[in-house]
C-alpha positions as YAML, in Angstrom:
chain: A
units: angstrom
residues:
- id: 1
  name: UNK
  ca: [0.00, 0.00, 0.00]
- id: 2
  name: UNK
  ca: [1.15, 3.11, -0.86]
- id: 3
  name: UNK
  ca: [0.06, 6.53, 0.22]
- id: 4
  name: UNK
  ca: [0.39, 10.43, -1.27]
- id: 5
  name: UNK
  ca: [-1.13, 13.20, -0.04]
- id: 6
  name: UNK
  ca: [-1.81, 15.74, -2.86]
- id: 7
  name: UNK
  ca: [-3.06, 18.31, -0.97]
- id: 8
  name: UNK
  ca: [-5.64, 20.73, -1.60]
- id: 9
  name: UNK
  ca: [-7.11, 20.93, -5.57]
- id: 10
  name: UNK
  ca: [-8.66, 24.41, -6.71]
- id: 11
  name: UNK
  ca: [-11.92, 23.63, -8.45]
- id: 12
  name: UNK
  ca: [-10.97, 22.63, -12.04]
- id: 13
  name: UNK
  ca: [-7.16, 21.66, -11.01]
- id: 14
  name: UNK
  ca: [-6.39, 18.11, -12.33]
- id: 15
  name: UNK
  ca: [-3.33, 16.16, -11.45]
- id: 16
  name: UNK
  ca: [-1.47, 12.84, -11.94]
- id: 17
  name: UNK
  ca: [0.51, 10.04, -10.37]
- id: 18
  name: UNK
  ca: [2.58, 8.10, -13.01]
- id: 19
  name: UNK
  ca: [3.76, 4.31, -11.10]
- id: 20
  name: UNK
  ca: [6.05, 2.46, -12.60]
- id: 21
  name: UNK
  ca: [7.13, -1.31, -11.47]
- id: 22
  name: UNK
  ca: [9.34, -4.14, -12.47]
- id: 23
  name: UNK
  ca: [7.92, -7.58, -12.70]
- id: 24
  name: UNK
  ca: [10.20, -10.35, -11.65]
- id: 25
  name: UNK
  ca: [11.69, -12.56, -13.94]
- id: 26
  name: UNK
  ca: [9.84, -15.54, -12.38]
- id: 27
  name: UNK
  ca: [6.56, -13.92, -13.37]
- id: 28
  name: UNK
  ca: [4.15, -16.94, -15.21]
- id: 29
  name: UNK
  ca: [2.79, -16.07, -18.57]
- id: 30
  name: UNK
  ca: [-1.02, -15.33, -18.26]
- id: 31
  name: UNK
  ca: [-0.73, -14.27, -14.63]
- id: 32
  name: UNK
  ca: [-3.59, -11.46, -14.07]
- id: 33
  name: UNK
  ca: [-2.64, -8.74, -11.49]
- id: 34
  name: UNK
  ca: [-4.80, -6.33, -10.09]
- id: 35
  name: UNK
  ca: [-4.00, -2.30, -8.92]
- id: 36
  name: UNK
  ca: [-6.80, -0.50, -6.81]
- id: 37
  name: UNK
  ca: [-6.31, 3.10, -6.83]
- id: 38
  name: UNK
  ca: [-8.94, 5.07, -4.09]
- id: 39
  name: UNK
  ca: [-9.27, 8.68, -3.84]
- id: 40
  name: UNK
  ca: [-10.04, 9.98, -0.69]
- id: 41
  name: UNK
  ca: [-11.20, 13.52, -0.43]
- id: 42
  name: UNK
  ca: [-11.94, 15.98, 2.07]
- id: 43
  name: UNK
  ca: [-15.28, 16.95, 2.18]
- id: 44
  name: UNK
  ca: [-17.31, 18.83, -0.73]
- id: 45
  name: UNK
  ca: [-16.60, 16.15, -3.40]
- id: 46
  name: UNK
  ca: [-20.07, 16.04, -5.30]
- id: 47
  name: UNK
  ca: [-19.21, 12.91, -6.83]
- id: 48
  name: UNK
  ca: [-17.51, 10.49, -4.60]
- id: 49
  name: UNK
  ca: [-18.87, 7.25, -6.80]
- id: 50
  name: UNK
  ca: [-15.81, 7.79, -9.61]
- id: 51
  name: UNK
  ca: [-13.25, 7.78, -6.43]
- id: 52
  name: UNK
  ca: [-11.93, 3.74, -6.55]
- id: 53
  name: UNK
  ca: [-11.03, 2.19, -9.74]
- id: 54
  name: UNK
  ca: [-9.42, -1.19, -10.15]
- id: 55
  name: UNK
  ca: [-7.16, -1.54, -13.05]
- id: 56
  name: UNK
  ca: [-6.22, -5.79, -14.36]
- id: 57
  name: UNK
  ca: [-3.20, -6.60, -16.45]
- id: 58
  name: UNK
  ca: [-2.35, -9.72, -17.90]
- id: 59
  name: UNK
  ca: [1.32, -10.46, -18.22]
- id: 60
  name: UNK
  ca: [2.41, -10.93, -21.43]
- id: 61
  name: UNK
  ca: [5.67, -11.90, -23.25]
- id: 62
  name: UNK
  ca: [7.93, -14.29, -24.76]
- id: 63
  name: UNK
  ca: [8.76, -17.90, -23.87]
- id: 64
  name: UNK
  ca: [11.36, -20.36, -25.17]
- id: 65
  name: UNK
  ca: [11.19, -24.17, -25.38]
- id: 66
  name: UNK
  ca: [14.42, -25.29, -26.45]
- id: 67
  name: UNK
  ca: [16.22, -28.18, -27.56]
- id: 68
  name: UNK
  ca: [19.70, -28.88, -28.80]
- id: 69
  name: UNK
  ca: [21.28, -31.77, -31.30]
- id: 70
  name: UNK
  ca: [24.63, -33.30, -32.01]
- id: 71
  name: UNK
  ca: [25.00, -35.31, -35.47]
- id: 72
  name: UNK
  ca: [26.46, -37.96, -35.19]
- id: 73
  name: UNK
  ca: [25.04, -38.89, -31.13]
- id: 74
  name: UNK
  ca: [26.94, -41.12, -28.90]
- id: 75
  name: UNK
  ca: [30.54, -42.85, -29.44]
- id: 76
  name: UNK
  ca: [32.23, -41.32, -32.16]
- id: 77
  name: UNK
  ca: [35.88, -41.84, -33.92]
- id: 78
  name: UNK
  ca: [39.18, -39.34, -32.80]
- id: 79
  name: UNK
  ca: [38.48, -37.56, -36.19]
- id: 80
  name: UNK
  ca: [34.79, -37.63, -36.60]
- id: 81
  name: UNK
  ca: [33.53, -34.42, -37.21]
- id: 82
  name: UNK
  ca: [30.29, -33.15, -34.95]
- id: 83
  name: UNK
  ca: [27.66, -30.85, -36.29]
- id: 84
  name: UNK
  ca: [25.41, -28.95, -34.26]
- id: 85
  name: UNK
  ca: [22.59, -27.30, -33.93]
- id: 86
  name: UNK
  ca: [20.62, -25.19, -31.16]
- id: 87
  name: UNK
  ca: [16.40, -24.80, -31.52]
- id: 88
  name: UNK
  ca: [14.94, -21.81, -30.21]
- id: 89
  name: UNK
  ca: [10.82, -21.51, -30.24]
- id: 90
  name: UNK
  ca: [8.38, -18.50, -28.70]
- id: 91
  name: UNK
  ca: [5.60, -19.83, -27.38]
- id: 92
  name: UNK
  ca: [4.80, -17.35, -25.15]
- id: 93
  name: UNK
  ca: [1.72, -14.72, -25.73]
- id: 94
  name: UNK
  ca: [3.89, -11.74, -27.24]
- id: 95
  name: UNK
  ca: [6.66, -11.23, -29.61]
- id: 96
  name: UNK
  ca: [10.36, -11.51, -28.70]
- id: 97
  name: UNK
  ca: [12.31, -8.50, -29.55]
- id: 98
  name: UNK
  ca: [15.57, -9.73, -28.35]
- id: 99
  name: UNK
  ca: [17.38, -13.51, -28.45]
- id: 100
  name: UNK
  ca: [20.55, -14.37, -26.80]
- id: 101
  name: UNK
  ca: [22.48, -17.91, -27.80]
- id: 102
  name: UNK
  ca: [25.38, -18.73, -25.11]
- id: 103
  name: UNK
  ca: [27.30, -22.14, -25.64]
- id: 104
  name: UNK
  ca: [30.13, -22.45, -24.07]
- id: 105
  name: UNK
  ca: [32.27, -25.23, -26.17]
- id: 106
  name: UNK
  ca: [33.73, -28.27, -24.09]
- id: 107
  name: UNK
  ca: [37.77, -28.39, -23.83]
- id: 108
  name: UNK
  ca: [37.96, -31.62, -25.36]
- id: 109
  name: UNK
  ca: [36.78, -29.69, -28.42]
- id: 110
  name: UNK
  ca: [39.37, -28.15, -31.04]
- id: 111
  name: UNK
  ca: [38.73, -24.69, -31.44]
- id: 112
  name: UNK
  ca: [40.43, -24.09, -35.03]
- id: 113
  name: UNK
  ca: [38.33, -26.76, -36.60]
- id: 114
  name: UNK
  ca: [34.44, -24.12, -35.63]
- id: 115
  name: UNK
  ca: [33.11, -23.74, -38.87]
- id: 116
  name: UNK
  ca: [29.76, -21.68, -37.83]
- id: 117
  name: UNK
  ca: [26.89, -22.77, -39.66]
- id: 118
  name: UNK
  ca: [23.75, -21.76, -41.27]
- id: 119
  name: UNK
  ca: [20.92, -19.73, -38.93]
- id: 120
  name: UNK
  ca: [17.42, -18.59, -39.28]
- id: 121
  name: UNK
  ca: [17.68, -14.85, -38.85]
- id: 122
  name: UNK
  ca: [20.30, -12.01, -39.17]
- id: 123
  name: UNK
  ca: [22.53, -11.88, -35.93]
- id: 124
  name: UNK
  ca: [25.54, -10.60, -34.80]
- id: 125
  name: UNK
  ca: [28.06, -13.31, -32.96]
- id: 126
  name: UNK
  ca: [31.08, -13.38, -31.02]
- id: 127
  name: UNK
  ca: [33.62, -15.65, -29.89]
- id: 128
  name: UNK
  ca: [34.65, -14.97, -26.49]
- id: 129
  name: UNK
  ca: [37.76, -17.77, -25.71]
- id: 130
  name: UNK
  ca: [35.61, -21.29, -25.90]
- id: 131
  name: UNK
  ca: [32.30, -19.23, -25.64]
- id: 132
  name: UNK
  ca: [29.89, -18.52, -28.78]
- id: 133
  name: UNK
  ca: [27.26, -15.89, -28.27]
- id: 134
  name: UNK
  ca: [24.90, -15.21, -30.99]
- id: 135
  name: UNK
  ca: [22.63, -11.96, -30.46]
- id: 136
  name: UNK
  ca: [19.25, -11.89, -32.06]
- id: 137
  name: UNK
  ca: [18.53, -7.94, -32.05]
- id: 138
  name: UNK
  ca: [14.88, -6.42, -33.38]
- id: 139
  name: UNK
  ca: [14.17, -10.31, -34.35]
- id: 140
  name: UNK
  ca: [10.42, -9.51, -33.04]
- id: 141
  name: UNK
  ca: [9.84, -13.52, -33.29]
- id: 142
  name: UNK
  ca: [6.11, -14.16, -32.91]
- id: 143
  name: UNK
  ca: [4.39, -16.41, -30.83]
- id: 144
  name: UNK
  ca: [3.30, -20.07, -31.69]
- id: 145
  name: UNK
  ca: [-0.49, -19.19, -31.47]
- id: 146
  name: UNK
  ca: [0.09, -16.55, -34.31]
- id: 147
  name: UNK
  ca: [2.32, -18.60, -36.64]
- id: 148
  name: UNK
  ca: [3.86, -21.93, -35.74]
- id: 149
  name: UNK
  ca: [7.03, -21.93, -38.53]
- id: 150
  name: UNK
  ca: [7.80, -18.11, -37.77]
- id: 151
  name: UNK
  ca: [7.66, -18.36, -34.29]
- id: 152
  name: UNK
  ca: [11.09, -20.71, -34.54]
- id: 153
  name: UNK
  ca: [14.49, -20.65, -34.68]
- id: 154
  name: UNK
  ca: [17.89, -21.91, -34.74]
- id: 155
  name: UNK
  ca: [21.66, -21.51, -35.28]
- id: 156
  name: UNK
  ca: [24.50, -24.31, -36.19]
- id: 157
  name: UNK
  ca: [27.79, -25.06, -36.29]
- id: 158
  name: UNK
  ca: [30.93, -27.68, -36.71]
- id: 159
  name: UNK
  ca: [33.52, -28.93, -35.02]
- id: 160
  name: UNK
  ca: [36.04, -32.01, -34.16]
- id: 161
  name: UNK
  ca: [37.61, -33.12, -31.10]
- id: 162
  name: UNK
  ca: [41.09, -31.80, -30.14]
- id: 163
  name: UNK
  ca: [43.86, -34.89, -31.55]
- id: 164
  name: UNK
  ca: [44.85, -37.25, -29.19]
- id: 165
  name: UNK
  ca: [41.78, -37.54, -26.56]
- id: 166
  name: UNK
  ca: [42.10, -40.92, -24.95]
- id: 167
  name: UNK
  ca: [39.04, -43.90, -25.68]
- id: 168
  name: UNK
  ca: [36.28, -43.27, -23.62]
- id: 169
  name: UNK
  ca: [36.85, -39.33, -23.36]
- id: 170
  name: UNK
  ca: [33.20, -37.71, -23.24]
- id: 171
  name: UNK
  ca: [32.21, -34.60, -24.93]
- id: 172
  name: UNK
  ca: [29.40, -33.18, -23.60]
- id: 173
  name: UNK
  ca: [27.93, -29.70, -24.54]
- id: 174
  name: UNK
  ca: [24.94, -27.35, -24.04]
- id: 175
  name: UNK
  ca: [23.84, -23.98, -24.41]
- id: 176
  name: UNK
  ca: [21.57, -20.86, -22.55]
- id: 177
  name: UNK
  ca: [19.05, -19.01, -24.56]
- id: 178
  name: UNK
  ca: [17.55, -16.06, -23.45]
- id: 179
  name: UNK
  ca: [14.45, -13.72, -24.24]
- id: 180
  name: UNK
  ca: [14.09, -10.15, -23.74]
- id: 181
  name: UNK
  ca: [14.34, -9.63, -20.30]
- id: 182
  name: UNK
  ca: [13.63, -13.96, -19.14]
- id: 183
  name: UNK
  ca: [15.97, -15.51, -17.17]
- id: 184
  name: UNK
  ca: [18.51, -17.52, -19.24]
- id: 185
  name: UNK
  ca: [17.15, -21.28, -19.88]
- id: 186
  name: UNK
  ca: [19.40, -23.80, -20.34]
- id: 187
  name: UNK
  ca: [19.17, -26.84, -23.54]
- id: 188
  name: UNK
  ca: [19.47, -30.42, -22.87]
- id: 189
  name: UNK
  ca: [23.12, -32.04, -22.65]
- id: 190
  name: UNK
  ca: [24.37, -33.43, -25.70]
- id: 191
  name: UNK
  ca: [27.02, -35.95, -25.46]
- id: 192
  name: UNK
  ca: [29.90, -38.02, -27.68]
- id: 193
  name: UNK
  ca: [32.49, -40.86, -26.24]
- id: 194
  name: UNK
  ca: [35.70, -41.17, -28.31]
- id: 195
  name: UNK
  ca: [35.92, -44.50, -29.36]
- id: 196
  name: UNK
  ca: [39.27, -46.31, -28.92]
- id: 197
  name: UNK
  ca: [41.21, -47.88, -31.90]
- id: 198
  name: UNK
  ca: [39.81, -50.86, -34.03]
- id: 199
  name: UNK
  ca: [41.38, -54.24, -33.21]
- id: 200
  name: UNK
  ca: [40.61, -57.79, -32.55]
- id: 201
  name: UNK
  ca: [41.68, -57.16, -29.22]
- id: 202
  name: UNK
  ca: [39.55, -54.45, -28.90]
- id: 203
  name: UNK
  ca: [36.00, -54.39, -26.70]
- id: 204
  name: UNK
  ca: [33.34, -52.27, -27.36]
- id: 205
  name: UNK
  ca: [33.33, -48.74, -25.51]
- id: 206
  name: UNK
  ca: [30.82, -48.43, -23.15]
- id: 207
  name: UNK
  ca: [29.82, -45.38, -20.71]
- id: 208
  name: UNK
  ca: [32.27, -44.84, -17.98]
- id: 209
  name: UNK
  ca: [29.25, -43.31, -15.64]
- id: 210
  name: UNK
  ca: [25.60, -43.95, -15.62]
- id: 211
  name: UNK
  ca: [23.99, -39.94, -16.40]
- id: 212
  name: UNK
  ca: [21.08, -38.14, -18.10]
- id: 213
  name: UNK
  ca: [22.77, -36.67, -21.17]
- id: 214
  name: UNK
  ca: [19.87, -35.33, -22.97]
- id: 215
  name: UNK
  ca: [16.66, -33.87, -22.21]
- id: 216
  name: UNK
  ca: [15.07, -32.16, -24.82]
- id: 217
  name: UNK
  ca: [12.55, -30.02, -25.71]
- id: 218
  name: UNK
  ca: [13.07, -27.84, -22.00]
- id: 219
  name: UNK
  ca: [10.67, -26.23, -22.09]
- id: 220
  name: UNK
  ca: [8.04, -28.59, -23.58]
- id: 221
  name: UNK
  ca: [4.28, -28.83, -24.03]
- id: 222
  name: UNK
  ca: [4.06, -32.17, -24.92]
- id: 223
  name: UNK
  ca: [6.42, -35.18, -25.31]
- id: 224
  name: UNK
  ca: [9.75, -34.98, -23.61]
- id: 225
  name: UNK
  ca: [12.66, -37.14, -24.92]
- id: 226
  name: UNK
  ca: [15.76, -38.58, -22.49]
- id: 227
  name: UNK
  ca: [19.07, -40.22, -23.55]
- id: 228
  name: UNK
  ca: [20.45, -42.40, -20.97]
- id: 229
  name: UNK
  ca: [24.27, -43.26, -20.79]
- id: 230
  name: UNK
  ca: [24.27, -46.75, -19.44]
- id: 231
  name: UNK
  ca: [27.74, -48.25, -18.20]
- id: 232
  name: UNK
  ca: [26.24, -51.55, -16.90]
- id: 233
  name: UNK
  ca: [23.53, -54.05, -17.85]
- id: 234
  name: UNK
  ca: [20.18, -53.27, -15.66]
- id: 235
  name: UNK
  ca: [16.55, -52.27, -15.22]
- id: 236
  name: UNK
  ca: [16.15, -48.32, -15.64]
- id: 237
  name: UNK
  ca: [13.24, -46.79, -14.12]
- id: 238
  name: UNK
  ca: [12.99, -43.07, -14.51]
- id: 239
  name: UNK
  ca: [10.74, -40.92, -12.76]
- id: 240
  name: UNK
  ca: [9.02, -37.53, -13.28]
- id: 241
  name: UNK
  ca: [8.37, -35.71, -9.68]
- id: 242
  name: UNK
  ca: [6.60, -32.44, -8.43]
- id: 243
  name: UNK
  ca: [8.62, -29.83, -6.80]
- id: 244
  name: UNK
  ca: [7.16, -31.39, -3.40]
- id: 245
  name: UNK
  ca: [8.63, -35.25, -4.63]
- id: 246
  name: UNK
  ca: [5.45, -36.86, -5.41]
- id: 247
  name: UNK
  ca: [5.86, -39.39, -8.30]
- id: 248
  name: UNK
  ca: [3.62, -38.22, -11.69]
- id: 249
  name: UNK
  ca: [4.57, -40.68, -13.98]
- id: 250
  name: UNK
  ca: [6.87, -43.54, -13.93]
- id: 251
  name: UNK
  ca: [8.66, -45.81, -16.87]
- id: 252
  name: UNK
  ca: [10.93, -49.14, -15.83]
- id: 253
  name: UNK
  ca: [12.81, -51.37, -18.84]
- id: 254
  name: UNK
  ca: [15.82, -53.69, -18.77]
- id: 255
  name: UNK
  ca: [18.58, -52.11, -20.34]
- id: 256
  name: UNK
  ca: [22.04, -53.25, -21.93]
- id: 257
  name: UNK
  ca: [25.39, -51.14, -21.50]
- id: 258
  name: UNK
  ca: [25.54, -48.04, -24.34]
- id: 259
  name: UNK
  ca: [22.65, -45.50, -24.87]
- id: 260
  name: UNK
  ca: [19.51, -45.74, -23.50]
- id: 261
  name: UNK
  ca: [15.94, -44.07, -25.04]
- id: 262
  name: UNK
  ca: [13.66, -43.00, -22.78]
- id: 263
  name: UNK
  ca: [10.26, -40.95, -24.15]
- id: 264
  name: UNK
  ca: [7.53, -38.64, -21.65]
- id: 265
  name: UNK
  ca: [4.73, -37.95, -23.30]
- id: 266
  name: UNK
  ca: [3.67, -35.28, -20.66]
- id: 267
  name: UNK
  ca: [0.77, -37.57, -18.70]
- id: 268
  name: UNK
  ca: [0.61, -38.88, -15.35]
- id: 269
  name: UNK
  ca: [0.28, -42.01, -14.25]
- id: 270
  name: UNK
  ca: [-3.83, -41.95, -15.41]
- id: 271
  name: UNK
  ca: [-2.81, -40.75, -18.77]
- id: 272
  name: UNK
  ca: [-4.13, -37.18, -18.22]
- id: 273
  name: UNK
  ca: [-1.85, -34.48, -19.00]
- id: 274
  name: UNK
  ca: [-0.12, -32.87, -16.55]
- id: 275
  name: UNK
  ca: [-0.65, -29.46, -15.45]
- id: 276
  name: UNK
  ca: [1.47, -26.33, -16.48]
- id: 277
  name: UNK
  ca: [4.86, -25.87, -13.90]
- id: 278
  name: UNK
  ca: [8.01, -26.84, -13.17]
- id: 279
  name: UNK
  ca: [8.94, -31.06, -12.84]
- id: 280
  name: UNK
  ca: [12.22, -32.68, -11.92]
- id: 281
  name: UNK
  ca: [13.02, -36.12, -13.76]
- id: 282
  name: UNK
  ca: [15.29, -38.61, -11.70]
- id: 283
  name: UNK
  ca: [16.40, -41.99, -12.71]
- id: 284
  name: UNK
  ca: [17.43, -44.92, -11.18]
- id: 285
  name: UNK
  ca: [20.07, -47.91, -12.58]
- id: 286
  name: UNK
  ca: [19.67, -51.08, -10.86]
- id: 287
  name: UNK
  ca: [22.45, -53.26, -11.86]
- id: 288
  name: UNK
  ca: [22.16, -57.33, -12.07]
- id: 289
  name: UNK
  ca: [24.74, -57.55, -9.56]
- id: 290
  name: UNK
  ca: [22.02, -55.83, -7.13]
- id: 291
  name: UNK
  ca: [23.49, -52.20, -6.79]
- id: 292
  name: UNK
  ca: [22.36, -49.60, -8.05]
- id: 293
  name: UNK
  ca: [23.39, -45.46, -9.53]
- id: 294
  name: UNK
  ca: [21.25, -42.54, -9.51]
- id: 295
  name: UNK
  ca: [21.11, -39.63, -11.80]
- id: 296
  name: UNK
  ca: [21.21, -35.76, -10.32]
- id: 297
  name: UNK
  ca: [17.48, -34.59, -10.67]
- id: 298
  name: UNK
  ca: [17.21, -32.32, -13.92]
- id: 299
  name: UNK
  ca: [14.60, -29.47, -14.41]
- id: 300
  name: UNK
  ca: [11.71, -29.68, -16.67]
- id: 301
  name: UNK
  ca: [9.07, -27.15, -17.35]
- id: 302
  name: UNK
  ca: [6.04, -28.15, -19.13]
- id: 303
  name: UNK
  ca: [3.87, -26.02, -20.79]
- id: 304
  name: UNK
  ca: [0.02, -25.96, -21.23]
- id: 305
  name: UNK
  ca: [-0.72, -27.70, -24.75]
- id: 306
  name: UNK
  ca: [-2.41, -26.04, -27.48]
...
């Protein structure tokens, strides 16, 4: 609450408070806030019904589900080259005027093979050390409910490992994207393993370390897609959980050491979609020698489907 005294008004003197507020970040699309404003006047007013007014806004702006690829995925030759590419989408309720691309490239990556790719709109980028920032300026992309292929994006580029990595080094990489004034929100982990040299004495590279290594779209408003690394023959059951803990949905399969596919289509456990907020997916590797790994929760916001 906030109070001003004005004072006395001559009859026929107007005058004005101007209020102005930042929202935070944090702030959910379609969020309606209310502002009462109440006059209170000495006595004499001969109209005191126009004296309250209550004034609703509905927050608009930009949101961005993203997702990010590596071509080829998972273990990879010394030499194999790695193309990628980074998918920005607004599918909030007004236009972005502003897009900002972060990746920052892993070490195990060799910097003077970047060949930086095709993109979907003029941009200005820099390359700051191992970092790549790509800034979208005046790109006013529009949201999903007003065109679907406009409302997109994306940017690409190439790259090999550095020479001499030793078998079973992994490359993992993501990137931040960023609208207007949002908080940065961070892609799904892509990942390579170098595979060692061909022989008859070689055996076949396998994860070091069980881990979620992609989770993509983030946001999403429908199905969500998970790559597993596995280093161990076992059942994985993965798990998507409120802020609170409580279990929505649950998948279990028998797995064999590599890569790992795992698929949410955004239901609970009745088959009823699940409502718009912020979800954590965990997994669990139970190995057939009766131990089992965990994976670090990983952050998931779903969105309300169209």
């Amino acid at each position: 609450m906030y109070v001003w005294n004005l004072g006395t008004l001559s009859p026929g003197q107007a005058e004005a408070l101007v209020i102005k507020v930042n929202l935070p970040p944090t702030t959910p699309l379609g969020a309606v806030l209310s502002v009462l404003g109440d006059i209170e006047p000495t006595s004499g007013d001969v109209d005191p019904s126009n004296n309250a007014d209550t004034l609703l806004l509905t927050v608009v702006g930009a949101y961005d589900p993203n997702d990010k690829h590596v071509t080829p995925e998972g273990v990879i030759p010394p030499d194999q080259e790695l193309s990628y590419q980074v998918e920005f989408q607004n599918v909030g309720t007004a236009p972005a005027t502003t897009v900002v691309i972060e990746d920052e490239l892993s070490p195990a990556l060799d910097l003077t093979t970047l060949q930086i790719g095709p993109s979907t709109h003029a941009h200005d980028l820099q390359i700051l050390g191992r970092k790549l920032v790509w800034t979208f300026t005046d790109i006013e992309l529009p949201p999903q409910s007003e065109n679907d292929l406009e409302s997109r994006g994306l940017v690409t580029f190439k790259i090999r490992p550095l020479g001499g990595l030793p078998p079973g080094t992994e490359i993992v990489n993501s990137a931040s994207i960023r609208f207007d004034f949002a908080d940065p929100v961070e892609t799904n982990a892509t990942s390579n393993v170098i595979l060692g040299p061909a022989g008859a004495d070689s055996e076949p590279l396998v994860p070091r370390e069980f881990a979620l290594t992609r989770l993509g779209p983030n946001p999403s408003s429908s199905r969500v897609g998970m790559t597993f690394a596995i280093p161990t023959p076992g059942t994985l059951t993965v798990e998507a959980v409120e802020a609170s803990g409580r279990r929505i949905w649950r998948s279990s399969q028998p797995v064999r050491a590599g890569v790992s596919l795992v698929s949410w289509d955004g239901n609970d456990g009745r088959g009823e979609p699940v409502l718009q907020g912020v979800y954590y997916i965990r997994a669990r590797l139970d190995r057939t020698d009766g131990t089992g790994m965990d994976t670090a929760r990983q952050r998931v916001v779903m969105l309300h489907r169209p």
